[in-house]
C-alpha positions as a Markdown table, in Angstrom:
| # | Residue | x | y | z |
|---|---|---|---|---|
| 1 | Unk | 0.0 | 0.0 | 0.0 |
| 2 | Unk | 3.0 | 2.3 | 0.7 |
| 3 | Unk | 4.6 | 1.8 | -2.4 |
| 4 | Unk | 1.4 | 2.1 | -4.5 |
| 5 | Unk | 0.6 | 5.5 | -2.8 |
| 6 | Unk | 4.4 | 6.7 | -3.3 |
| 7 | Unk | 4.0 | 6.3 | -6.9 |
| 8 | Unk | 0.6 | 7.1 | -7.1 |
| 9 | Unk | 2.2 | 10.2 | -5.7 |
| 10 | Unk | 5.3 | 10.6 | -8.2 |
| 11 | Unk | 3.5 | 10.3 | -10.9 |
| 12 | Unk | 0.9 | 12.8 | -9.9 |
| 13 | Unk | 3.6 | 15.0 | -9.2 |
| 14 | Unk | 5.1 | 14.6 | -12.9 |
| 15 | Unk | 1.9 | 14.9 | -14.5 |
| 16 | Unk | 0.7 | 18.0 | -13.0 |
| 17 | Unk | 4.6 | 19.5 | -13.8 |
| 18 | Unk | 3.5 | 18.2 | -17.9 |
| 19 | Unk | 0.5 | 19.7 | -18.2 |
| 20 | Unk | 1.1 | 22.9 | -15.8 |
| 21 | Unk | 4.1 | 23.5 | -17.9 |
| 22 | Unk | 2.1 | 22.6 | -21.6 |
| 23 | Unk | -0.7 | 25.5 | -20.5 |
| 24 | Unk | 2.2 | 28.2 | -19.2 |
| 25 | Unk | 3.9 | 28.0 | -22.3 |
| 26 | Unk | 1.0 | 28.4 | -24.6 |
| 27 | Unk | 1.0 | 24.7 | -25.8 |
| 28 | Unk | -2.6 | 24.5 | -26.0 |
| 29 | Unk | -2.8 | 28.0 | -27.8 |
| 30 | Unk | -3.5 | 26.3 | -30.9 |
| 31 | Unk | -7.2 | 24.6 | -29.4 |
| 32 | Unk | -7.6 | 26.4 | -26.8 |
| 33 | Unk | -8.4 | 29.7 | -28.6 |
| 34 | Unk | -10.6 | 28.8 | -31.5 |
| 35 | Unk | -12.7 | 26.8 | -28.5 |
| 36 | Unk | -12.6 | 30.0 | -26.3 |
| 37 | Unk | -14.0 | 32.2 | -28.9 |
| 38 | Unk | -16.7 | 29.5 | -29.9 |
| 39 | Unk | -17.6 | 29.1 | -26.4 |
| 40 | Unk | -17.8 | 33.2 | -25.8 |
| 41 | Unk | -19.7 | 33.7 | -29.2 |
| 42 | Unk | -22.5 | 30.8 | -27.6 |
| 43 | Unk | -22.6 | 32.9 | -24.3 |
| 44 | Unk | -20.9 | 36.3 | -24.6 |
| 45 | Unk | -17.9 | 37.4 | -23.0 |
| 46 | Unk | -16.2 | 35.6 | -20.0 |
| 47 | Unk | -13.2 | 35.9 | -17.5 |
| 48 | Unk | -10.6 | 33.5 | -17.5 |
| 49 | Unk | -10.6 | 31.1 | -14.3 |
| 50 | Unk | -8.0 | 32.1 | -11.8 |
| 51 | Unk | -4.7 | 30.9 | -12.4 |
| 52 | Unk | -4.1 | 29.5 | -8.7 |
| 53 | Unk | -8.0 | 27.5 | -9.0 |
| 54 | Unk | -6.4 | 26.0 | -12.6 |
| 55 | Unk | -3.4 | 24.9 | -11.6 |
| 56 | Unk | -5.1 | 23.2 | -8.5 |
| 57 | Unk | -7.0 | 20.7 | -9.9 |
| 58 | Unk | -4.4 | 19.1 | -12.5 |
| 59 | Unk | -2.6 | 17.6 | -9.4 |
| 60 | Unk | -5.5 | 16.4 | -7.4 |
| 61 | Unk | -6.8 | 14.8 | -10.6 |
| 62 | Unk | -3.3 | 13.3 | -11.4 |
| 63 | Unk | -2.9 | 11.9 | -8.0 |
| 64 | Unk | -7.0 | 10.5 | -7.8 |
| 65 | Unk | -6.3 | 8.7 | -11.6 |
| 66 | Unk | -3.2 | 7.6 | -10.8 |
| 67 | Unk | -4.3 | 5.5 | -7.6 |
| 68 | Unk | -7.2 | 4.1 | -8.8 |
| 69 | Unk | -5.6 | 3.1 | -11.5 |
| 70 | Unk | -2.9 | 1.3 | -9.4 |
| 71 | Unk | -4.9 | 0.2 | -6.6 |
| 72 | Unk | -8.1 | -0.9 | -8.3 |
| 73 | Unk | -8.9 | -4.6 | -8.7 |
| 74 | Unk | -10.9 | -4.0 | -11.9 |
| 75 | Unk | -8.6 | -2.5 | -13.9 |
| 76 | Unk | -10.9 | -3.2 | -17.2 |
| 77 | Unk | -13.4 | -0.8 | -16.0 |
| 78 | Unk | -10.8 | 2.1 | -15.4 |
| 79 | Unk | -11.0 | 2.9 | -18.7 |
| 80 | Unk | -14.7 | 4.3 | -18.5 |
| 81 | Unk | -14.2 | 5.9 | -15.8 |
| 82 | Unk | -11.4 | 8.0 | -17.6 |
| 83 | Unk | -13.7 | 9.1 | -20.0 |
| 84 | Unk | -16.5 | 10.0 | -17.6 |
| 85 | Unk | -13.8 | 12.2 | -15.9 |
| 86 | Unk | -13.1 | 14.0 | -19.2 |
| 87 | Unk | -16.7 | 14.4 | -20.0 |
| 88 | Unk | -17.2 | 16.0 | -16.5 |
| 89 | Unk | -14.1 | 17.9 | -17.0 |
| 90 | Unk | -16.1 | 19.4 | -20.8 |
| 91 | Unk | -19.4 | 19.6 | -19.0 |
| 92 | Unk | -17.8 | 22.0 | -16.1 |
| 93 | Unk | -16.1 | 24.0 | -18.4 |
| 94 | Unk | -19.5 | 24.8 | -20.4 |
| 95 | Unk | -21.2 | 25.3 | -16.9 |
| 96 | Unk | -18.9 | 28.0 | -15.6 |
| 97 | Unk | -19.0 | 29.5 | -19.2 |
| 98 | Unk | -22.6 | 30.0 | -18.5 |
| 99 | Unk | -21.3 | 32.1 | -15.3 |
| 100 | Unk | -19.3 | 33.8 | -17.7 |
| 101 | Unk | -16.3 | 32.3 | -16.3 |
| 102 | Unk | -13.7 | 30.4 | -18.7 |
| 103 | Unk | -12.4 | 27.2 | -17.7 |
| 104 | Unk | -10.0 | 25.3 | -20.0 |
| 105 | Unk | -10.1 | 21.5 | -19.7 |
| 106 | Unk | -7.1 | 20.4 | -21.8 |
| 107 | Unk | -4.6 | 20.8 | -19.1 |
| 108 | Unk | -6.7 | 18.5 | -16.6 |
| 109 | Unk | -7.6 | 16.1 | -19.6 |
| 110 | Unk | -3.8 | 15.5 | -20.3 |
| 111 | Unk | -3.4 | 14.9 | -16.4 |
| 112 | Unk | -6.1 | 12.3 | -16.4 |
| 113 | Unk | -4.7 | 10.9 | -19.6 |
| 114 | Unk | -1.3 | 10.7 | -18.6 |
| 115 | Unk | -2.2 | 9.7 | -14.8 |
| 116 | Unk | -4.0 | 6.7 | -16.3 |
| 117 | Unk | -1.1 | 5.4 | -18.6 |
| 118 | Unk | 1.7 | 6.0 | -15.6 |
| 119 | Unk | -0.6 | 3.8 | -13.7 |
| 120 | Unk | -0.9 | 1.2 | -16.2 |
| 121 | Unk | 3.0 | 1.8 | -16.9 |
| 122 | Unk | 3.3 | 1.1 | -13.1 |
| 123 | Unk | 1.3 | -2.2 | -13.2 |
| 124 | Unk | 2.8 | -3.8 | -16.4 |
| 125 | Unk | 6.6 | -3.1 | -14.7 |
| 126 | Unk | 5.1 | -4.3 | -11.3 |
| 127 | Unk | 3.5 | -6.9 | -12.7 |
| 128 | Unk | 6.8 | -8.3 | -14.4 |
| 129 | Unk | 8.5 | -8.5 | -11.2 |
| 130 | Unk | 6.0 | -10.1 | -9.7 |
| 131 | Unk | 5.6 | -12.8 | -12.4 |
| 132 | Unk | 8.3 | -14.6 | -11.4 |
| 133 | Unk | 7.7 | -14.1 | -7.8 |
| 134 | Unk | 4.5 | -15.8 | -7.9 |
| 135 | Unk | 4.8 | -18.3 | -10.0 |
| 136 | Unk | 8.1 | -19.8 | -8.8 |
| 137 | Unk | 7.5 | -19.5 | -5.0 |
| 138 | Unk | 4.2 | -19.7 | -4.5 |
| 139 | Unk | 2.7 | -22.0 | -7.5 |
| 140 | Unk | 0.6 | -24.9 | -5.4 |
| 141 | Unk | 0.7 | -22.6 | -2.2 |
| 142 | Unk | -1.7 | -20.1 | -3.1 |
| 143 | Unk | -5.2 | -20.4 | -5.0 |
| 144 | Unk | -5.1 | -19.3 | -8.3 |
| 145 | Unk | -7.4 | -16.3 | -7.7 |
| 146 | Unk | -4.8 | -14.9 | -4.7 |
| 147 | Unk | -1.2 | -15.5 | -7.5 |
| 148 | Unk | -3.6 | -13.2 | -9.6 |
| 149 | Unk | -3.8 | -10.6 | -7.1 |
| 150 | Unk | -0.5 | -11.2 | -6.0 |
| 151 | Unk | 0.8 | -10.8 | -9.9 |
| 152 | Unk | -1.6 | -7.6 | -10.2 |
| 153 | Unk | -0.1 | -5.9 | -7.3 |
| 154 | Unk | -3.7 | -5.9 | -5.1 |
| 155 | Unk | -1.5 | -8.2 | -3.0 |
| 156 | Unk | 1.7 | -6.7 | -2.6 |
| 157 | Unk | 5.2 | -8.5 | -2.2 |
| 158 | Unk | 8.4 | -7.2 | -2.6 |
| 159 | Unk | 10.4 | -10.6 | -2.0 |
| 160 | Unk | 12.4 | -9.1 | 0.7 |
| 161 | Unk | 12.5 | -10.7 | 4.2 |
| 162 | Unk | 9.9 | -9.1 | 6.4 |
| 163 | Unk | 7.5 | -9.5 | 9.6 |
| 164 | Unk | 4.3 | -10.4 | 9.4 |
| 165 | Unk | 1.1 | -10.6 | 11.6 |
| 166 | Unk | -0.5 | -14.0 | 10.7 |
| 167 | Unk | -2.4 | -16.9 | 11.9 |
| 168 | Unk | -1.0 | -20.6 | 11.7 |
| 169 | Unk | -3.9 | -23.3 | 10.8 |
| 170 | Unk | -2.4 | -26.7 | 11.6 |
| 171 | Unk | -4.7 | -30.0 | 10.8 |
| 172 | Unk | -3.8 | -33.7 | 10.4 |
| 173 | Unk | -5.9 | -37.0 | 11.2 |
| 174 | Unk | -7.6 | -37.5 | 14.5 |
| 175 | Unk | -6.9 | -41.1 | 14.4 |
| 176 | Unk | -3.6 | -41.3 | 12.5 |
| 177 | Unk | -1.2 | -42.9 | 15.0 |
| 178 | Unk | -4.2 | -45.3 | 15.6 |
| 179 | Unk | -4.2 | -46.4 | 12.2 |
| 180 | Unk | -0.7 | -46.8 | 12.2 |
| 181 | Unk | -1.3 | -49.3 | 14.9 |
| 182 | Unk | -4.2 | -51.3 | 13.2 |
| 183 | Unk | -4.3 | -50.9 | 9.4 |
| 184 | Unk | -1.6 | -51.9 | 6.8 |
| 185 | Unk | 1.1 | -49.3 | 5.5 |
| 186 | Unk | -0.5 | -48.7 | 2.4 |
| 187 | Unk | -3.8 | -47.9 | 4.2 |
| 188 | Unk | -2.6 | -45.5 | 6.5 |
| 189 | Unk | -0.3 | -44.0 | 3.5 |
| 190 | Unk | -3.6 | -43.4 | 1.1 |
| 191 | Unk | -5.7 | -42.2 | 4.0 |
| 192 | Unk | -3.0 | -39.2 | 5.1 |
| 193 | Unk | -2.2 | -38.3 | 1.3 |
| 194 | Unk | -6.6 | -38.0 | 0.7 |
| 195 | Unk | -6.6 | -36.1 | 3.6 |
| 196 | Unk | -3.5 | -34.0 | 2.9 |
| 197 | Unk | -4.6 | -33.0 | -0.7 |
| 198 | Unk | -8.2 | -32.0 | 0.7 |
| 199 | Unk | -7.2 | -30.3 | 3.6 |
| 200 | Unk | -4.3 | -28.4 | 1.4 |
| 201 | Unk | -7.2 | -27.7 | -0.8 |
| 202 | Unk | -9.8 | -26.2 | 1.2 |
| 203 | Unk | -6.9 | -24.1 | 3.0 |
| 204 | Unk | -5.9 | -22.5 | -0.3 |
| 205 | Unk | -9.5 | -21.6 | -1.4 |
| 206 | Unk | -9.6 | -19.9 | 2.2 |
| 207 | Unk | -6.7 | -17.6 | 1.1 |
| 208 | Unk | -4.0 | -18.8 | 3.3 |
| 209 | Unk | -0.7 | -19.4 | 1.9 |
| 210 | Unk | 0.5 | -23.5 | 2.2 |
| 211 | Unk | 3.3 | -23.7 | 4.1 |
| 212 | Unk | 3.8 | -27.5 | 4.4 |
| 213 | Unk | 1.4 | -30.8 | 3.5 |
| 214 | Unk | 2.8 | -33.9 | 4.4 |
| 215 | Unk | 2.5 | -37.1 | 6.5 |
| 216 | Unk | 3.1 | -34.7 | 9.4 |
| 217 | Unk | -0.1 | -32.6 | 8.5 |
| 218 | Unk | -1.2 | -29.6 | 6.8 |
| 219 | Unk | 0.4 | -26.3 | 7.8 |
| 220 | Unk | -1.2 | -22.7 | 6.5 |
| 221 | Unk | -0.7 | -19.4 | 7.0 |
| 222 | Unk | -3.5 | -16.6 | 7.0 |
| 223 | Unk | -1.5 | -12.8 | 6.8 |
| 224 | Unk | 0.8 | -13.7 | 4.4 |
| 225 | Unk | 1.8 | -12.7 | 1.9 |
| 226 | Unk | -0.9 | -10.2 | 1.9 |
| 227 | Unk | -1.4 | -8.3 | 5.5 |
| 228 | Unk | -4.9 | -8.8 | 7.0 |
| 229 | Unk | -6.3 | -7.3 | 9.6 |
| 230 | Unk | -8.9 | -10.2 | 10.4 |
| 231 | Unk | -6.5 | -13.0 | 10.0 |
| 232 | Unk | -7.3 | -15.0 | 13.1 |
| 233 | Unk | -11.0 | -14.6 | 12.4 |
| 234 | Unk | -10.3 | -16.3 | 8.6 |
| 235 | Unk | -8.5 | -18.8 | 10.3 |
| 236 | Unk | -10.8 | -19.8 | 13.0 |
| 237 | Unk | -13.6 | -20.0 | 10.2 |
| 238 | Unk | -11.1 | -22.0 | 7.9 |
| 239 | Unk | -10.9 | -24.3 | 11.3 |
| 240 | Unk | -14.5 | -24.9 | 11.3 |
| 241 | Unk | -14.7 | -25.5 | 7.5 |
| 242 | Unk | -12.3 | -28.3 | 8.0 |
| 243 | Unk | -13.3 | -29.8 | 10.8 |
| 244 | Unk | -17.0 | -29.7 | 9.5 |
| 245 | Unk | -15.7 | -31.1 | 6.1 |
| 246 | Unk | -14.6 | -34.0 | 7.6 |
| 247 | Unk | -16.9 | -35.1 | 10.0 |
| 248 | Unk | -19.6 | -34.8 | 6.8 |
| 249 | Unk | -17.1 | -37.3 | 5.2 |
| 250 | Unk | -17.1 | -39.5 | 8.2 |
| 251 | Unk | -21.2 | -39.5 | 9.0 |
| 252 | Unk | -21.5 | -40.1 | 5.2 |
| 253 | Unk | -18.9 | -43.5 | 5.5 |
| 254 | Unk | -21.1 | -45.7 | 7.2 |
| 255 | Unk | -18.1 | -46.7 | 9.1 |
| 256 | Unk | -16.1 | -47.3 | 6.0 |
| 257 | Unk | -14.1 | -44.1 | 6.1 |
| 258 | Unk | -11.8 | -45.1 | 9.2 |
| 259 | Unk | -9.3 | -41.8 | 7.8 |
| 260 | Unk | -12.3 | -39.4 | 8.6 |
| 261 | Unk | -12.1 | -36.5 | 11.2 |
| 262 | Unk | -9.5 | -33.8 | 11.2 |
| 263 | Unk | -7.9 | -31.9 | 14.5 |
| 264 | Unk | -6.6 | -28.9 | 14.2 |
| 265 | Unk | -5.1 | -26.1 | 15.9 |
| 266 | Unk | -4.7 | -22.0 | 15.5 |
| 267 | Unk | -2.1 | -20.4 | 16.5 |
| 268 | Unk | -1.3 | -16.1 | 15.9 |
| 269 | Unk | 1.7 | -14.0 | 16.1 |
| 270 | Unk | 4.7 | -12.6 | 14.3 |
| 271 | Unk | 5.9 | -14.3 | 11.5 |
| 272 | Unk | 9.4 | -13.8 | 10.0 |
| 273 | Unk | 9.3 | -14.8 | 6.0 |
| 274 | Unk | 12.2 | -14.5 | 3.1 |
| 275 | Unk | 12.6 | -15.8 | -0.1 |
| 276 | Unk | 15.3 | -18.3 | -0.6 |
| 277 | Unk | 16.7 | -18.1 | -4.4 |
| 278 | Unk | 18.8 | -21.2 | -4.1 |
| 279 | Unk | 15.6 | -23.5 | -3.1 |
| 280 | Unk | 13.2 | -21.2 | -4.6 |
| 281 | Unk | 10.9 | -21.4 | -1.5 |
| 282 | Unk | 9.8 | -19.3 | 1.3 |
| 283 | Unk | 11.7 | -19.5 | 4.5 |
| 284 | Unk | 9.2 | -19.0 | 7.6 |
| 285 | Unk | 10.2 | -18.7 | 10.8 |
| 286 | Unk | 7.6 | -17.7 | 14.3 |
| 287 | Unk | 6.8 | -19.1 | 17.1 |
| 288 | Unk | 3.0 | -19.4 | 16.0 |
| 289 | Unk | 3.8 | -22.7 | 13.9 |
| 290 | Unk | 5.2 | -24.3 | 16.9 |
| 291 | Unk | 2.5 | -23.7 | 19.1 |
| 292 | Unk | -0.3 | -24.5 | 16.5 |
| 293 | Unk | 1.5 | -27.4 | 16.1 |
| 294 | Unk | 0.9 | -28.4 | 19.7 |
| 295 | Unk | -2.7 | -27.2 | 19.8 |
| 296 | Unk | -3.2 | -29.5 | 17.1 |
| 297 | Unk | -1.8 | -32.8 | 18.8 |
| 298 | Unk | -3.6 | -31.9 | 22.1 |
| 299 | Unk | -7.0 | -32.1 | 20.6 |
| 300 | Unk | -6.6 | -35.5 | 21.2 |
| 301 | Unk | -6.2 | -35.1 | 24.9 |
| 302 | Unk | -8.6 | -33.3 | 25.9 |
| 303 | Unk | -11.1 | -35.0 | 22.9 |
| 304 | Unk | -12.1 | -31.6 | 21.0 |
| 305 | Unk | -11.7 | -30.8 | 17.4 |
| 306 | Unk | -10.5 | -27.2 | 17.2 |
| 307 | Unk | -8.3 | -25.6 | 20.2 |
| 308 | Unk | -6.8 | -22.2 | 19.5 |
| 309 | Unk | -4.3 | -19.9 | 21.4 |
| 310 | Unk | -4.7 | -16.7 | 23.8 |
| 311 | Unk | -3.2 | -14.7 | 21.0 |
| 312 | Unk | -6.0 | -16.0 | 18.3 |
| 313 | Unk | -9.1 | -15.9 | 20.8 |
| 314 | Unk | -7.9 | -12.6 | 21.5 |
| 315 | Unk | -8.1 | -11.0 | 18.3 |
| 316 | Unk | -11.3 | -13.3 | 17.1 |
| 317 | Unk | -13.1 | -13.3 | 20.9 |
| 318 | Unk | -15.7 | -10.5 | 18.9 |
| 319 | Unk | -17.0 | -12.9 | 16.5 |
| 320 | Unk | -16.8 | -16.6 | 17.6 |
| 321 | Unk | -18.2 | -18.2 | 21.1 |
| 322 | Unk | -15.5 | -20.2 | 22.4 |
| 323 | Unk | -14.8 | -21.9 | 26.0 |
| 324 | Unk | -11.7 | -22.1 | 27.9 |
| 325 | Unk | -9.9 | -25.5 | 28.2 |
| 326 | Unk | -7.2 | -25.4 | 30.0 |
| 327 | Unk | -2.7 | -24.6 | 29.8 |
| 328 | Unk | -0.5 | -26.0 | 27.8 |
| 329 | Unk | 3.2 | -25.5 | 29.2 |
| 330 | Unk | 5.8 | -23.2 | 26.7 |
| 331 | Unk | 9.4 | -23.7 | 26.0 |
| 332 | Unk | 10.1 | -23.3 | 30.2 |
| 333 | Unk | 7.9 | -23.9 | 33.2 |
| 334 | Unk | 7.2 | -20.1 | 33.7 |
| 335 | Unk | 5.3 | -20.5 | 29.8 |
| 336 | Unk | 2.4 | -21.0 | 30.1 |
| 337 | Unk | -0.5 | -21.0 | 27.2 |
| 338 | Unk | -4.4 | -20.8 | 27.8 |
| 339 | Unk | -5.9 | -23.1 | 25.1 |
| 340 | Unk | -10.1 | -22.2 | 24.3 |
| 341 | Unk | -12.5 | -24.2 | 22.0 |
| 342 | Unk | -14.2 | -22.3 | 19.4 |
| 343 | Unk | -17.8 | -23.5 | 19.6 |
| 344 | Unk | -19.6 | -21.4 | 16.6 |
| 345 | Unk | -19.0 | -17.9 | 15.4 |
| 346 | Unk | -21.1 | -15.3 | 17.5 |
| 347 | Unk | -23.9 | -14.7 | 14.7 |
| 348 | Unk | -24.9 | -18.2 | 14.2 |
| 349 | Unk | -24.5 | -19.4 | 17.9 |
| 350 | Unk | -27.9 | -19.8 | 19.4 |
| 351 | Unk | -28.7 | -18.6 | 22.9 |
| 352 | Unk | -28.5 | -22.3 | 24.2 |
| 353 | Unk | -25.5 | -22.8 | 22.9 |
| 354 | Unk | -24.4 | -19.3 | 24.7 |
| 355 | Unk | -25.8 | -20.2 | 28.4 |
| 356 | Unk | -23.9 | -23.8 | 28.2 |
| 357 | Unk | -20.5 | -22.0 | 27.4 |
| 358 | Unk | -20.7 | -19.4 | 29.9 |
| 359 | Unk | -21.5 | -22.8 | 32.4 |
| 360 | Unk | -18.3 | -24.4 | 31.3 |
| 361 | Unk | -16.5 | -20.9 | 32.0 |
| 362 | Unk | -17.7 | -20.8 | 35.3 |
| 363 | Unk | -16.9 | -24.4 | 36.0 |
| 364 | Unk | -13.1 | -23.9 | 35.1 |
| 365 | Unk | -12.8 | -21.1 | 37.2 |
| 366 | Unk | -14.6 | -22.8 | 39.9 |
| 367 | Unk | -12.1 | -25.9 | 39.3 |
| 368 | Unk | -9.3 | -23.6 | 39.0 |
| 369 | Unk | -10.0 | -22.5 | 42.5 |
| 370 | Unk | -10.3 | -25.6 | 44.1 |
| 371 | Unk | -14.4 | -25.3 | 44.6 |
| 372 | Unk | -15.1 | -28.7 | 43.5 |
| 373 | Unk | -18.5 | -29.1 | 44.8 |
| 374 | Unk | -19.7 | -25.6 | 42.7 |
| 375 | Unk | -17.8 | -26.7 | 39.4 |
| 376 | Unk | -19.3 | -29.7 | 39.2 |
| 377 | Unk | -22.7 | -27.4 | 39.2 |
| 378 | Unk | -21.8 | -25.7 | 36.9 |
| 379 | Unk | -20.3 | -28.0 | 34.6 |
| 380 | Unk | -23.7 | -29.9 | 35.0 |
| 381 | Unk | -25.4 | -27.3 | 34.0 |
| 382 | Unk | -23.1 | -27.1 | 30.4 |
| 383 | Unk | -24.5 | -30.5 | 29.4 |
| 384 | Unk | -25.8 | -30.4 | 26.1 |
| 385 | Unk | -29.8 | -32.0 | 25.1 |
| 386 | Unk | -29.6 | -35.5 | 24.6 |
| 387 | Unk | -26.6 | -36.1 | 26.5 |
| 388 | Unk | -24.6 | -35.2 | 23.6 |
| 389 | Unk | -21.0 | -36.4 | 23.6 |
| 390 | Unk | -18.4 | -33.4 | 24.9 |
| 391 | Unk | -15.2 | -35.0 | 25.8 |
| 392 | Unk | -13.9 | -31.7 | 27.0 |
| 393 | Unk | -17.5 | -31.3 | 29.4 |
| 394 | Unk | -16.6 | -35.2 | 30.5 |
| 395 | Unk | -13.1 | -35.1 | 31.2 |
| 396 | Unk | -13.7 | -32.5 | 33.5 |
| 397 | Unk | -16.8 | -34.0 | 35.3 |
| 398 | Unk | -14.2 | -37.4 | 35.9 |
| 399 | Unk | -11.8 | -35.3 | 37.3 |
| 400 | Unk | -14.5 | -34.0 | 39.7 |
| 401 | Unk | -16.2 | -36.8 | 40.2 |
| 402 | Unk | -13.7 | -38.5 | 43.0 |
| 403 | Unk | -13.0 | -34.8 | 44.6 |
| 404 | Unk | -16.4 | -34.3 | 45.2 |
| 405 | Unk | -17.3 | -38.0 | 46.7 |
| 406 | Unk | -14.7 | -37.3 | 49.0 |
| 407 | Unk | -16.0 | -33.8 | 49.6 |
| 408 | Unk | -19.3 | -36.2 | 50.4 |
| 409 | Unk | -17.9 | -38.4 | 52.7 |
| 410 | Unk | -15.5 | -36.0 | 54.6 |
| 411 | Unk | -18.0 | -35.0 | 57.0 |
| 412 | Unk | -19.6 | -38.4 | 57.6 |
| 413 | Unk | -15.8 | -39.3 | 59.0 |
């Protein structure tokens, strides 16, 4: 966005200096007078518009071509608007002239002109840069729709190492390790690999960038290489996509389908990234991978699908409904992360759904204080109709269950 501005603002600055300097000099003599005295004989005699007024506009309507010219992401349609500007720039000048005041619009009519092809110079050099960019580093890591933008310059990327604020999506099979114990080689091979390519798939058409997709997992990036404000929010959504896309594959198995059913974790932070011309890949380096990573593989702990980190529920806690879970220890024993469960995003959760999450709140900070007797309350009162299954709900009720029989008995003894 910087760059775009900076040349939106160079070439502005040239233009205006063109066409000021074109009208001082008397360039425009030649059309400008014979239109003048047509105009004068339609409406009588006129003033001509005040030097400081004429020379104001050419700039403003350099700089105002110029950027949406760059920064527009339908380019095509620039073109009419070019010509709309020149026939409001004629229809102003014949407006005034009824005022009796004379406005010439050739100088402003080159500055839109030439705005518009320094833009398009602009793109077509950018563009060519970019090319290469996109198609050697980030062909099968982007959707085809974000290497347009990214070759268009709506996405911009200057290949130089930088820092980025991003959210790390990590998925992999639920039950991979137990197939590894139970089926053959080839069976657990062809399961991961379906599950790699869709997962991969659904991540790119999300518009997060594909850093890894192998036996290990899937590993995606939302925030680069494009910035986005609402990063964690696309990846908590991406989270539910997946995890809804495979528990549809498993319901529609009839037991078949032992692959089906995805974990996955979110993870947000600072991300360092640099292109690497020897390997012609992106080098990534943050903390955030790590962690997702973790959040992933814990999922099948504590029995959920989706666990994300402070730094994620943080900057998404507006738009999803989501339940602490418990801490997950860092690199040393003073680290210490606060995993949640995103349950549904805030405009489709229903009030039900609301009052049994704000019980499972109150029941970890009731457990968390060592009031066993009221969490267990509580966390009664987060049960779902139909006695749903919720591991997270049941693995803290059988923690609670012996503390508060003994909490029962104490008094009797």
């Amino acid at each position: 966005m910087k760059r775009s501005l900076l040349f939106a603002l160079i070439i502005a600055a040239a233009v205006a200096a063109v066409a000021s300097i074109s009208h001082a000099t008397g360039w425009f003599a030649g059309l400008e007078l014979p239109l003048k005295n047509w105009m004068v004989k339609l409406t009588g005699p006129a003033r001509d518009l005040s030097s400081i007024w004429q020379y104001s506009v050419i700039p403003l309507l350099g700089f105002a071509t110029a950027w949406i010219t760059i920064t527009s992401a339908r380019r095509h349609r620039i073109a009419v608007l070019v010509l709309a500007a020149i026939l409001e720039l004629v229809t102003l000048a014949w407006v005034l002239l009824l005022y009796h005041i004379f406005f010439t619009p050739l100088p402003c009519i080159l500055a839109v002109v030439l705005s518009y092809g320094g833009g398009l110079a602009y793109l077509a050099i950018a563009g060519r840069k970019r090319a290469g960019i996109s198609l050697s580093l980030f062909n099968g890591k982007l959707s085809p729709a974000q290497i347009s933008r990214l070759r268009s310059g709506e996405v911009e990327f200057d290949g130089g190492a930088r820092a980025f604020e991003t959210s790390v999506v990590v998925c992999d099979l639920a039950n991979k390790y137990d197939l590894a114990d139970t089926d053959e080689p080839g069976v657990v091979a062809k399961a991961s690999e379906k599950f790699t390519a869709r997962a991969a798939e659904l991540l790119r058409e999300a518009g997060a960038y594909l850093h890894a997709a192998d036996g290990e997992g899937v590993v995606a990036v939302f925030g680069f290489p494009g910035a986005l404000n609402d990063h964690a929010e696309k990846a908590v959504r991406a989270a539910f996509d997946l995890a809804r896309a495979f528990a549809e594959n498993s319901s529609s198995s009839n037991g078949q389908n032992a692959a089906a059913g995805a974990h996955v974790g979110v993870s947000s932070g600072s991300m360092l990234t640099a292109p690497t011309e020897e390997k012609q890949d992106i080098f990534v380096l943050g903390e955030p991978i790590e962690l997702a990573r973790r959040f992933c593989v814990a999922n099948r702990f504590y029995g959920s699908r989706i666990l994300i980190g402070p730094r994620t529920f943080e900057l998404a806690n507006n738009a999803i409904v989501a339940r602490p879970i418990d801490f997950l220890s860092g690199v040393n024993a003073q680290e210490r992360h606060e995993i949640y469960e995103p349950l549904a995003f805030t405009a489709d959760a229903p009030s039900e759904l609301v009052a049994r999450r704000d019980s499972f709140w109150n029941g970890v900070v009731l457990y968390r204080e060592q009031r066993w007797a009221e969490a267990y309350s509580e966390f009664q009162k987060a049960r779902g109709p139909n006695h749903e299954e919720d591991a997270p709900l049941n693995l803290y009720l059988r923690r609670l269950e012996p503390l508060t029989l003994h909490l029962m008995e104490s008094p009797a003894q």
